[in-house]
N, C-alpha and C positions, 0 to 999 in steps of 0.2 A: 439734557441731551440724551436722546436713547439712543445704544449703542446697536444695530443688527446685525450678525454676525452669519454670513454667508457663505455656501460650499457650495461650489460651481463643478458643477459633473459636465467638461468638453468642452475644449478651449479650442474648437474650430472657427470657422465665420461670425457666425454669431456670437459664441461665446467670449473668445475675442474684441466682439464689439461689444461685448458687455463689460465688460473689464476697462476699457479704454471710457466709456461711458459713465461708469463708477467711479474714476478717476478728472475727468473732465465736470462733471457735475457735484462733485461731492461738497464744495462749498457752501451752492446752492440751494440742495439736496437738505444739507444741515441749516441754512437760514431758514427755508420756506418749510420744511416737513420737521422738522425738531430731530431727525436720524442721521446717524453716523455709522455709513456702512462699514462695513472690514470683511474683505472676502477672507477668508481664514485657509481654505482650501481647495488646490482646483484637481481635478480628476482629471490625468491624461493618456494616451498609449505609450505616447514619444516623450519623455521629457527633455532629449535633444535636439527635438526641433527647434530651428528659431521662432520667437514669438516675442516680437517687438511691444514695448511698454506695459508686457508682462512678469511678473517679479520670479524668479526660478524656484526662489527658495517656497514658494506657496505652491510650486506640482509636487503632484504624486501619483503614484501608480496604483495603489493599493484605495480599492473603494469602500473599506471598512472604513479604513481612517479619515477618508472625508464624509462617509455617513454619519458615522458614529463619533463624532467628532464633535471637539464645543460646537456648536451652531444653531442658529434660528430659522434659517428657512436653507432651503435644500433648490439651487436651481439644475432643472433635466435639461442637458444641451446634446445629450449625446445620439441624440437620434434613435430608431430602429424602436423593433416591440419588442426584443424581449429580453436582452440585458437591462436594455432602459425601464423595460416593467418589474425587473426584480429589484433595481436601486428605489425605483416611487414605492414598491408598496414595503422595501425595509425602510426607509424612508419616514414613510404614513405609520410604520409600526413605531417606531422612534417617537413619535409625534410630532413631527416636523413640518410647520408649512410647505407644500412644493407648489415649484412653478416652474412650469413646463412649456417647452416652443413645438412639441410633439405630438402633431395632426396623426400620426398614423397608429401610434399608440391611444391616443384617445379614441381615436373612431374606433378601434377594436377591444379595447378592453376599458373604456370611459366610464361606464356606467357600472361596474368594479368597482374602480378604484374613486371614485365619487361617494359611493355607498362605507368604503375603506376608511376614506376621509374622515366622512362624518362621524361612522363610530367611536372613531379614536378622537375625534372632536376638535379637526384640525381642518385645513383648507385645499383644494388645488386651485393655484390660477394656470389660467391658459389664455389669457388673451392672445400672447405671440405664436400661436398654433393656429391663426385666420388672420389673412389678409396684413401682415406685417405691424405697421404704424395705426392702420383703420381701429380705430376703439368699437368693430362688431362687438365681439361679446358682452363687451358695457351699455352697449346701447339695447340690446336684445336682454339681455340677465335684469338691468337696471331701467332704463331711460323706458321702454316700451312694456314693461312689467304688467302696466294696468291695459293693455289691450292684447286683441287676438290675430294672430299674424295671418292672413290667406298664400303668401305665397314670399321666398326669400332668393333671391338669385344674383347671381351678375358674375362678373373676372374676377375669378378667386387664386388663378396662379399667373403669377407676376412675369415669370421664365417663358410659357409659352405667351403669353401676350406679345411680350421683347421678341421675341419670334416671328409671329405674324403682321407685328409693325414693323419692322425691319424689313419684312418678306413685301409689304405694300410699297414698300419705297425701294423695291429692285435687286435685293437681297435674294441668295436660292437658300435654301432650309438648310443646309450643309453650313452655311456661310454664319449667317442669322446667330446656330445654335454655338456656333465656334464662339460668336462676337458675345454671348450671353456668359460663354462660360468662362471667358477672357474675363468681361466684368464682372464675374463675380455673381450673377444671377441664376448661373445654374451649373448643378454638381458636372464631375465629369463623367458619371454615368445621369445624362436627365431624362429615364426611361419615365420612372414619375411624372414628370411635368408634362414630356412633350405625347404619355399615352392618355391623360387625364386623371391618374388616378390620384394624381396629389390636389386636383380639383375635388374631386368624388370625395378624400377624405374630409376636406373642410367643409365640406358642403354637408356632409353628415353630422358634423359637429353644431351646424348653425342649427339644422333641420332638429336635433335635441334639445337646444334652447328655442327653437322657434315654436313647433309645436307640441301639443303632449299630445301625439298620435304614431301609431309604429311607425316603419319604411315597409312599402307595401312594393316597391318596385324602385330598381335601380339599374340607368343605364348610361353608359361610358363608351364615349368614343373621341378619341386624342385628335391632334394635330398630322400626323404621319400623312397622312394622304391628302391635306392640303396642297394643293397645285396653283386656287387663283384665290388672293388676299384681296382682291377689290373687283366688286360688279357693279354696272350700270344704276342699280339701286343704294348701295351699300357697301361696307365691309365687311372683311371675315373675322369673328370674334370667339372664345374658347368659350361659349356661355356656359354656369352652372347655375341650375333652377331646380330647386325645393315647394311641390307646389301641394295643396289637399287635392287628393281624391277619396272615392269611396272607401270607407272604412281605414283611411290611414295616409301617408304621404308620400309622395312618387319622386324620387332624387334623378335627374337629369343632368349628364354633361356634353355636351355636342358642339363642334363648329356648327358657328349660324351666320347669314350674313344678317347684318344689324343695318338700321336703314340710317342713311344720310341724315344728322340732326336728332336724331335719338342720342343718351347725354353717353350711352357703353361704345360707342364707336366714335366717339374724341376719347377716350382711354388709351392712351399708348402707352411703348415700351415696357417698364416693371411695373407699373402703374395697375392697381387692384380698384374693383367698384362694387359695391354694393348695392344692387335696391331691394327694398322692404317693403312689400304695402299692407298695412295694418287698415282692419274693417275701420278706428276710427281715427286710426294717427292717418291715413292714406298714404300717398308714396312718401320715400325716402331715400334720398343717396348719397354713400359717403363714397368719398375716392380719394386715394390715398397710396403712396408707394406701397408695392406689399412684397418685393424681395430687398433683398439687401441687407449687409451684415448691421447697419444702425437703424433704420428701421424695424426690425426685429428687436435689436438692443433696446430701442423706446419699450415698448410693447412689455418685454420683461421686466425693465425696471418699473414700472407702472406697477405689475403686481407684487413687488417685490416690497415694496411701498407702501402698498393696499395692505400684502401681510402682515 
């Protein structure tokens, strides 16, 4: 049995659900994969906050000790660029797998610490940084490897979706965003989600794996001025689309209405989609929850696994 020994940087939502996930599967975990996880250390602000079926004695405040500390892989929960980018890349120095649920750090300094990785001869996973539960990045890194994508798009934030279906079924945006952040779907600031720009970061991140061509043009326009979630044709949907154009690739996010019977507009509440059309795999759609704190927790331990 091999033993992996894990320090978990942010015991919020997610992280949280990773711990709880650790615990509930570890039997499992150890029949089917031969590992025996042991989170050794968790990095936190608070350590007197409450944190149900979390062990106390494994916080700490101090992020040396959970860096530099026994361990084999290094998970990033804590959000933000750039505390979060100083822990990945002492991290990556250490030579430490990480793995990471952190879209906004990646889309801004990914191809860094990618390059960081490799030298030091180590890994990052990010699967949990798109679309929650949806295995994108395995399917685009891995599954679609041997073909060339033309165009990558669909609901990539799960918070404004919950939004906009709430809002078709007579909900006002005030209401909608309260009931999202009640469950758990969105921060109590969701300036990200509901301006687009937590769409635009993933959507960066696929359009890296998708194609090897720059970003020639990118443009973002949120939820806020949504007023009608259902037209005579269709519904209103937060689309992001990654598509080629000349000399490189054009990232788009926009409400669209989506027609009646197109497969993005049965997508509701936290619920994420993707489609894919490769020149010879042609379309593709995965759909799958993509907010929430176990959803995300899959996502993680997957790479944690892979590591």
């Amino acid at each position: 049995m091999k033993r992996v020994r894990v320090a978990l940087l942010g015991c919020g939502t997610v992280g949280a659900g990773f711990v709880r996930l650790a615990q509930d599967e570890r039997s499992r975990i150890a029949a089917r994969h031969g590992v025996e996880l042991d989170i050794g250390r968790i990095l936190v602000r608070d350590p007197s906050k409450e944190r149900p079926g979390v062990d106390p004695a494994l916080l700490t405040t101090c992020a040396t000790e959970a860096l530099d500390g026994d361990c084999d892989v290094v998970v990033e929960l804590v959000g933000g660029v750039h505390t979060a980018g100083l822990y990945v890349r002492r991290a990556l120095a250490n030579r430490r797998r990480v793995v990471t649920a952190n879209k906004a750090l990646l889309a801004t300094h990914g191809r860094e610490l990618f390059a960081a990785a490799a030298k030091q001869g180590t890994s990052i996973g990010f699967e949990a940084s798109v679309c929650g539960a949806i295995p994108i990045v395995r399917a685009l890194r891995d599954g679609l490897a041997g073909d060339s994508i033309d165009s990558i798009g669909g609901i990539l934030n799960g918070t404004s979706n919950f939004i906009l279906t709430r809002m078709e079924d007579g909900a006002s945006f005030a209401d909608a965003l309260a009931d999202a952040q009640r469950l758990g779907f969105a921060e109590a600031d969701a300036t990200l989600d509901v301006d687009g720009t937590d769409a635009a970061q993933k959507l960066r991140i696929l359009a890296e794996l998708a194609f090897e061509a720059p970003v020639r043009s990118v443009s973002v326009t949120g939820i806020r001025e949504v007023t009608t979630t259902r037209t005579p044709s269709g519904v209103v949907r937060l689309v992001a689309e990654a598509s080629r154009v000349a000399g490189g690739v054009a990232l788009c996010v926009e409400p669209r209405v989506v027609p009646f019977g197109h497969p993005l507009g049965n997508v509701r509440n936290e619920n994420n989609a993707v489609v894919i059309r490769g020149r010879a795999a042609g379309e593709l759609l995965l759909v799958g929850r993509g907010a929430g704190a176990m959803p995300t927790a899959v996502a993680v331990m997957a790479d944690v696994l892979a590591a």
